[in-house]
Backbone bond lengths (Angstrom), bond angles and torsions (degrees), N, CA, C in turn:
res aa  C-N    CA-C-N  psi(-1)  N-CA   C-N-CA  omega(-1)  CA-C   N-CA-C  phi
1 X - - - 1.445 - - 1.527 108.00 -
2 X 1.086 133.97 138.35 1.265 169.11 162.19 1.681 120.29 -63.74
3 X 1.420 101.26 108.33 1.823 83.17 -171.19 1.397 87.28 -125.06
4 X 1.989 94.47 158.92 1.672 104.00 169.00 1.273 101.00 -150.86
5 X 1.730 124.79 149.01 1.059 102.50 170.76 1.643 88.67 -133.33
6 X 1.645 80.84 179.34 2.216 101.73 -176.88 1.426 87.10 -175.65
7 X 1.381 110.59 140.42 1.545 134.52 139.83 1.701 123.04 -75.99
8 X 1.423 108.33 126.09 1.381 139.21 -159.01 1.747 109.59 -137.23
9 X 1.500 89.24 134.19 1.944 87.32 170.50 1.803 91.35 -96.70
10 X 1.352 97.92 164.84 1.504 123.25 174.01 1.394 96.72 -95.66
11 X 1.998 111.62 104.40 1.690 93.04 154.15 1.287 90.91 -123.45
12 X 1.499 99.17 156.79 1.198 137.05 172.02 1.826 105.96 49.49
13 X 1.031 107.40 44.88 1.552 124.40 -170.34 1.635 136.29 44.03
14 X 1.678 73.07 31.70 1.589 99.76 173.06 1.716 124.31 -109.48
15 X 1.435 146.33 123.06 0.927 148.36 -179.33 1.855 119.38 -95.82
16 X 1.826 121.26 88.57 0.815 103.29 -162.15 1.629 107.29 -98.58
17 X 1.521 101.61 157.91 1.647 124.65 -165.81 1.711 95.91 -58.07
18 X 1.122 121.35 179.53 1.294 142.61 167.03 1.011 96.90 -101.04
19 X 1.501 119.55 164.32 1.657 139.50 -156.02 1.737 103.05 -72.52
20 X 2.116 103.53 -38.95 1.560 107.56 -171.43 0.884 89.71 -94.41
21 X 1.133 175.95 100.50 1.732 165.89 -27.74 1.671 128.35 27.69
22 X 1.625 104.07 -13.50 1.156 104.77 -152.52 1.187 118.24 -72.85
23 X 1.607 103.94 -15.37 1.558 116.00 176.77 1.910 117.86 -72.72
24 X 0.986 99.07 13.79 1.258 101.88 -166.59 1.708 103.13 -113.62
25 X 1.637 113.76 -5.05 1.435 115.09 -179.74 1.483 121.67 -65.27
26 X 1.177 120.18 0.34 1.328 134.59 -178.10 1.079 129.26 -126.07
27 X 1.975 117.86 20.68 1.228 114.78 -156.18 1.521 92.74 -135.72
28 X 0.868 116.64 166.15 1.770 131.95 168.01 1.166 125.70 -92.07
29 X 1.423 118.93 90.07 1.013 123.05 170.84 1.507 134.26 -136.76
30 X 1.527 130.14 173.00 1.486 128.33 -150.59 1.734 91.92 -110.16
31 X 1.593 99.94 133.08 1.599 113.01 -176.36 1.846 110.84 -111.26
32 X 0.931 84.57 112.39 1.795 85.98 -175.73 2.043 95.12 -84.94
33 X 1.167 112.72 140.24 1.917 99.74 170.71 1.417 100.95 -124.25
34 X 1.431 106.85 128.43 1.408 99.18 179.97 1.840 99.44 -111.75
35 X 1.776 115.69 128.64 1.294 91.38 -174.27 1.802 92.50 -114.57
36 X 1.393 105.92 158.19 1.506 106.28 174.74 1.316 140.15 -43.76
37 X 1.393 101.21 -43.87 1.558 125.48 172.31 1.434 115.73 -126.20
38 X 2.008 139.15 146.21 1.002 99.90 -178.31 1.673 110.77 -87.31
39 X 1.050 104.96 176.88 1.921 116.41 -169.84 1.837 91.46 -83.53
40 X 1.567 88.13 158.35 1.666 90.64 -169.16 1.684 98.93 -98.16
41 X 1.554 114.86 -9.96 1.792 101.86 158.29 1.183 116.28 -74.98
42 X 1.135 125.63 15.29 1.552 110.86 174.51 1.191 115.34 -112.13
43 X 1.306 152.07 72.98 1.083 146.25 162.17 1.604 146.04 -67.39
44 X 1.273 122.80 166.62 1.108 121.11 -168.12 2.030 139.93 -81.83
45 X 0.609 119.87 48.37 1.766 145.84 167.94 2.241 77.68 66.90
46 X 0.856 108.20 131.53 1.448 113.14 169.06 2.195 129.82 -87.64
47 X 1.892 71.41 -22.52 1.618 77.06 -179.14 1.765 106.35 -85.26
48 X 0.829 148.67 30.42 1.187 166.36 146.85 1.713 121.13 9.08
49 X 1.319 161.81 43.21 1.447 137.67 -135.73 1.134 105.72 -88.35
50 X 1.300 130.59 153.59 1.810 136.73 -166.87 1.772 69.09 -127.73
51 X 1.305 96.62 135.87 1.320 111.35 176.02 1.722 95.78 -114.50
52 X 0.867 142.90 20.27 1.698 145.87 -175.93 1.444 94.59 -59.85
53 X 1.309 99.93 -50.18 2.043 98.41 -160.24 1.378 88.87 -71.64
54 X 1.267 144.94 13.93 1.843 118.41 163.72 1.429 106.42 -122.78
55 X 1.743 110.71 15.33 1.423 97.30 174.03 1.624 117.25 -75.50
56 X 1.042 134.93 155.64 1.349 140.64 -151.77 1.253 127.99 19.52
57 X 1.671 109.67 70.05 1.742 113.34 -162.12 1.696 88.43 -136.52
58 X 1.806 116.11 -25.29 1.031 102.80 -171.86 1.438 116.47 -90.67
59 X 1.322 146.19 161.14 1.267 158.98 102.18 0.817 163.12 -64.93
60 X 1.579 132.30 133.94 1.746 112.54 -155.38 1.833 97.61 -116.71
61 X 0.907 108.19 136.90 1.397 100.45 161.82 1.481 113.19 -131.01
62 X 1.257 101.50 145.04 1.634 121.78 -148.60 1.532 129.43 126.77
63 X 1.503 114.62 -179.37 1.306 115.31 170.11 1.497 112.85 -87.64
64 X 1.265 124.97 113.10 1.567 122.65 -160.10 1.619 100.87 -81.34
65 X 1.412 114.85 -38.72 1.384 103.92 -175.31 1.682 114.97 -89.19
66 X 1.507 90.44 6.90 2.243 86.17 166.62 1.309 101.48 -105.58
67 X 1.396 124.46 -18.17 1.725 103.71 166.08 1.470 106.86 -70.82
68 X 1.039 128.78 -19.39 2.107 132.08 -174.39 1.566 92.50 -65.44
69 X 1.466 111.65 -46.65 0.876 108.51 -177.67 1.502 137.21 -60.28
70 X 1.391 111.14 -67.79 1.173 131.01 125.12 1.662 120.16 33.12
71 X 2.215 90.20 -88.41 1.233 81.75 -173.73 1.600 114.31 -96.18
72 X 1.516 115.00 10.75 1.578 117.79 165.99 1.551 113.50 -62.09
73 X 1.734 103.32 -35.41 1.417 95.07 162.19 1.942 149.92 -90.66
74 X 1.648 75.11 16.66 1.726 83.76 170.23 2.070 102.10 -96.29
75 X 0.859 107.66 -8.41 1.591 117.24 -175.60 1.567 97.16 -70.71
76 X 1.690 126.66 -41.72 1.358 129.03 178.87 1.412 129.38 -82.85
């Protein structure tokens, strides 16, 4: 893989190439964006679940390492 970098403003939700870049307007390629700070429209998914309140609530009863077993042998 091939790397290049340049700093660019976003207008109008377009990112344009640099002048020696130009060969690259027709090609397919993967854009990593690294921004300095993050932006305050971007936020973080709100529905979120903290699973804390079910840590040590569950129980198994049985032989835990013959169900491993078990189901290693439905895989064959």
């Amino acid at each position: 893989m091939y790397a290049i970098e340049f700093e660019a403003d976003v207008i109008d939700g377009q990112i344009r190439l640099p002048d020696e870049y130009k060969a690259l307007e027709s090609t397919h390629l993967k854009a990593i964006i690294l921004i300095p700070d993050a932006p305050t429209a971007i936020k973080e998914p709100a529905n979120k679940y903290d699973f804390k309140d079910l840590s040590g609530k569950l129980t198994w009863e049985g032989d835990a390492v013959e169900a491993q077993r078990r189901i290693r042998d439905e895989w064959s």
